[in-house]
Structures are given as C-alpha cells and as structure tokens.
N, C-alpha and C positions, 0 to 999 in steps of 0.2 A: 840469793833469795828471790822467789819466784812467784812467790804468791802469800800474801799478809792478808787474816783477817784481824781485826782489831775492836772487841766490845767497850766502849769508852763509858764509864758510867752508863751502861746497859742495862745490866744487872743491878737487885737493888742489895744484894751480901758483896758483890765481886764488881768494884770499881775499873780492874783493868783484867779485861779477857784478851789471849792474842792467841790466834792457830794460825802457824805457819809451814809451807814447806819451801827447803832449799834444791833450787836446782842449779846444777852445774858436771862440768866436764869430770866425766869418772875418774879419768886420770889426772887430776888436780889432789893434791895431799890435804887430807882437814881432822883434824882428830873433831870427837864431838865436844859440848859444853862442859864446862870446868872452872873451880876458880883459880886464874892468871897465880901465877906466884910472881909474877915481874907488877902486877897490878892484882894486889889481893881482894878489891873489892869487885872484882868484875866478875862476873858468872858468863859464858860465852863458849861457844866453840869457837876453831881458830884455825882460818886458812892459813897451811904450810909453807902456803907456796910466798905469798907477801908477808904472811905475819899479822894479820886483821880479820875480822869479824865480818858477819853479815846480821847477827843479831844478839842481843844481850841482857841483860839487866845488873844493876849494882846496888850493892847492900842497901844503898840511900834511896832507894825505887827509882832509880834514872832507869829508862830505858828509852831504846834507839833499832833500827832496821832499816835495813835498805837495799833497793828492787832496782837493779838496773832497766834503762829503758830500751826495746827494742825496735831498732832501728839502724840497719846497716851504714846507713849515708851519716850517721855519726859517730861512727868507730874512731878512736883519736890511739892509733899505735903508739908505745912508750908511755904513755898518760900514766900519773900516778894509781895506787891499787885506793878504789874506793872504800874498802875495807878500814882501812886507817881513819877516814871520818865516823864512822861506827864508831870504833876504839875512843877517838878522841871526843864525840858525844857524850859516850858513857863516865869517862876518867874526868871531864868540864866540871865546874862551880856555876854556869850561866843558868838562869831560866831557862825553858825550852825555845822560848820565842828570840829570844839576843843568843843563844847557839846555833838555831836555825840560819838566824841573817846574818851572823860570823861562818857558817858554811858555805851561804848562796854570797859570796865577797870572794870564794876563791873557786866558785863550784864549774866554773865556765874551763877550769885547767884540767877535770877528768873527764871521762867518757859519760854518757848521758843517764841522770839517775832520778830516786825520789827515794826519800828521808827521812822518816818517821822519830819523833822525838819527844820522849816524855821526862817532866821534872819529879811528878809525883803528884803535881798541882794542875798542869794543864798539858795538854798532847797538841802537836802541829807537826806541820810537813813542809819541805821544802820540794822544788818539781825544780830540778836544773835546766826543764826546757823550756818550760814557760817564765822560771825565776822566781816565782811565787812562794812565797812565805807564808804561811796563816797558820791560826789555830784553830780546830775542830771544835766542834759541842757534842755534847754529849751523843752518841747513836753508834753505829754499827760500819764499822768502814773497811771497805775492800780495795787493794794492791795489788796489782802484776807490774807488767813489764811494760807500764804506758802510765798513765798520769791515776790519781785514786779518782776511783768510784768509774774507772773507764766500763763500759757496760759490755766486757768479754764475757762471752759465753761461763768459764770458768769462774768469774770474778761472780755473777750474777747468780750462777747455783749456790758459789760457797759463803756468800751472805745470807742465803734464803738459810740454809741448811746449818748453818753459824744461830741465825737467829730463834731457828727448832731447837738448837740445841742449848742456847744458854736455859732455856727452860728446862731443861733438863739437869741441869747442876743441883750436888754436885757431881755427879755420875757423867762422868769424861767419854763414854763412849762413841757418841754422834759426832765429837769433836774429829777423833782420830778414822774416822770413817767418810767425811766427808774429804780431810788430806788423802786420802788412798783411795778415793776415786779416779781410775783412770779408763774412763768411758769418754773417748773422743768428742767433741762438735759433732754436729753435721757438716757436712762441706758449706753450705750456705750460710751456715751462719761463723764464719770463720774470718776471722780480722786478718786483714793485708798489711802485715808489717815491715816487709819487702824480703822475705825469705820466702822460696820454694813451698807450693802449696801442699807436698809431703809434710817438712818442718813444723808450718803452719797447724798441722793435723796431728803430728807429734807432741806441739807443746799447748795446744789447747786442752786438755783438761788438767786438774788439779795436778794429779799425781802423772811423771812422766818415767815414759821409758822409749830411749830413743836410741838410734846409734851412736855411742859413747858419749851420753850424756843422760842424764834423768836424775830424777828427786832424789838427793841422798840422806836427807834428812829431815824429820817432821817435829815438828815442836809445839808445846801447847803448855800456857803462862799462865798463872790465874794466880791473883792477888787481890785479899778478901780485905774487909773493912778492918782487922782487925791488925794489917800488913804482917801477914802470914802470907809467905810465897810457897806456890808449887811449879818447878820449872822442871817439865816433862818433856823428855826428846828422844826417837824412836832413830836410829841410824838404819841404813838399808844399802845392800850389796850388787853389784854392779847388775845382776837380775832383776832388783826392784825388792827383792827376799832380805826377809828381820835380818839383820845384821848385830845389832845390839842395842839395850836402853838404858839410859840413866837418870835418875830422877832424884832433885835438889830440892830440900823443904827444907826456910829459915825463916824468919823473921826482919822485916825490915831496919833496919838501924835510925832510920827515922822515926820511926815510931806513926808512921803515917795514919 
C-alpha cells in the first residue's frame, strides 16, 4: 500500500473516510477484499504470496493499513512479511494505542514501515523509523511511503482533493478519481528517496504505472454514524486497465 488518505471525524454523517491505493510488483499473487474463512471477521484482500494484508476492516470496526517506507539503505533481506502485522491488528482485542506499542516492541525485526490503527474509538500510527507511537485527532491525514503528512507532491494533492471531496458525499466520485490520477511531479519537485530519478518520476503520483510494477488496487471505506460500512475496491491489470470491482455493505457488530 502506497498511498493512504484517511478522514478521521472529518465528516460530520462519516466518522471514518479512507481512500487508498496499493502499489506493488505485478507479479506478486493477491486476490482482492474478502471475508477470510480462516478469520471470518476480517474483510481484506490477501497477498498470495506471504498470506497477509495491507489493508482491512472487521466486523467490530477495527481497522488497520500499512505503507512501507522508502528507502533502499533499509532493505532487511529474509525479514518477516509486514503484512501479518495488518492481519494481527485487525484479528487483536487491544485499544489502538497498546496494539500500536505491542507492534513498535517488535517493529525494529521487519523492513521499514508505518501503521495505521483504528479501534473504532480512536485512530494512531506507528512510524518504525522514528518509533513513534501516537494517536491522531480529529482531520484529514495523508500516507505514502515516508512518515504521515510527509509533504510529497502526491500526498499534498490527494488531501487537498480528499478534502473537495468529503464535501461531496455521498456521491464517491472525486474520491476514485483522485486514486487514478497518474500525472507525474515536476522534476523539481520530486523527493530523493535514493532510487533513480526515472523511479522517482514513476512513483510520484497517486496512481502508478511503471516497469512491472504499478497500483493494482484502489480502495475507498466509508463508515457513517450509523456503523453502516461500504468497502469499495476497484482491481486493475498489469496496463493500469479496470480489471474488476467488489463492493462489501454491512453493518458493524459493534454497533458503533
């Protein structure tokens, strides 16, 4: 997952907004969101390849995401698949905040991330590179592939464009149109994250398409006061071209 937006009590009907897309290597196996029959309350698509998530929600309104950090000088070969801490956020009994710091206790053993965690009652993050634990208030918060609210090009369009759009609910269309933007940076304004300034220009905007690799999937969350979920997600073919949709409407079991 490659880019999170997140309305946290933004909205005054829709207490949790979240538009996301995932990016990753074409040829990595993932079916889309679903619910787990090994874990039936989990809603989630599911990398093939380890067996874990990058994003989810469960019956009880837990939800959880997580954006690997970009940066070659901390690539940890063999490291566990981060994916399984998704998994085990979402499947948890803890608050968001003593899950968060039961994950930064073991977070230094995978490759470098950030970790979005909600109980239902309060949203925080964990950043493996700084260590940092906290929880959010209420507003509009954007994720890539660096710490939140880093001010990428990408991150800084798709909160302006996030925040046009919660005004627009409920009418989802602004949402899935800022994910499918893929109009590059400028060169100048493009973050050095120590890949090739091609790469660089590849994976700066929203929606990517690169040499085997690009956005395969776009997701958009919206869960109203009434905890009535709609978990919308849009799959895409090694072109960047509709591949297929599924869209999941329930009720929380909370009763949130």
């Amino acid at each position: 997952m490659c880019l999170i937006v997140v309305g946290w009590h933004a909205h005054p009907a829709y207490p949790l907004v979240v538009a996301a897309n995932r990016d990753e290597f074409l040829a990595r196996p993932a079916v889309p969101a679903h619910w787990w029959t090994d874990a039936p309350d989990l809603l989630a698509g599911r990398d093939l390849e380890a067996g874990g998530t990058w994003m989810g929600l469960s019956r009880g309104g837990r939800f959880a995401a997580l954006t690997n950090y970009r940066d070659p000088t901390l690539h940890r070969p063999g490291a566990p698949s981060r994916g399984t801490l998704v998994r085990d956020c979402l499947t948890g009994n803890d608050d968001a905040d003593r899950q968060l710091r039961k994950v930064a206790e073991v977070s230094a053993q995978y490759a470098a991330f950030n970790l979005l965690v909600s109980d239902g009652r309060q949203l925080g993050i964990h950043e493996s590179t700084t260590g940092a634990v906290r929880m959010l208030d209420p507003g509009v918060y954007g994720l890539s592939n660096h710490v939140l609210d880093t001010p990428w090009p990408k991150v800084k369009l798709a909160r302006e464009r996030f925040t046009a759009a919660l005004g627009c609910l409920p009418d989802t269309d602004a949402f899935l149109a800022l994910l499918r933007d893929d109009e590059p940076a400028p060169d100048h304004h493009l973050p050095e994250t120590g890949v090739s300034a091609d790469w660089e220009r590849w994976l700066s905007p929203a929606f990517i398409r690169a040499p085997g690799y690009g956005t395969r999937c776009s997701t958009l969350i919206l869960v109203d006061h009434g905890s009535k979920v709609t978990f919308r997600e849009w799959s895409w073919n090694e072109r960047g071209e509709f591949a297929s949709e599924v869209t999941h409407r329930f009720t929380l079991a909370s009763g949130r």
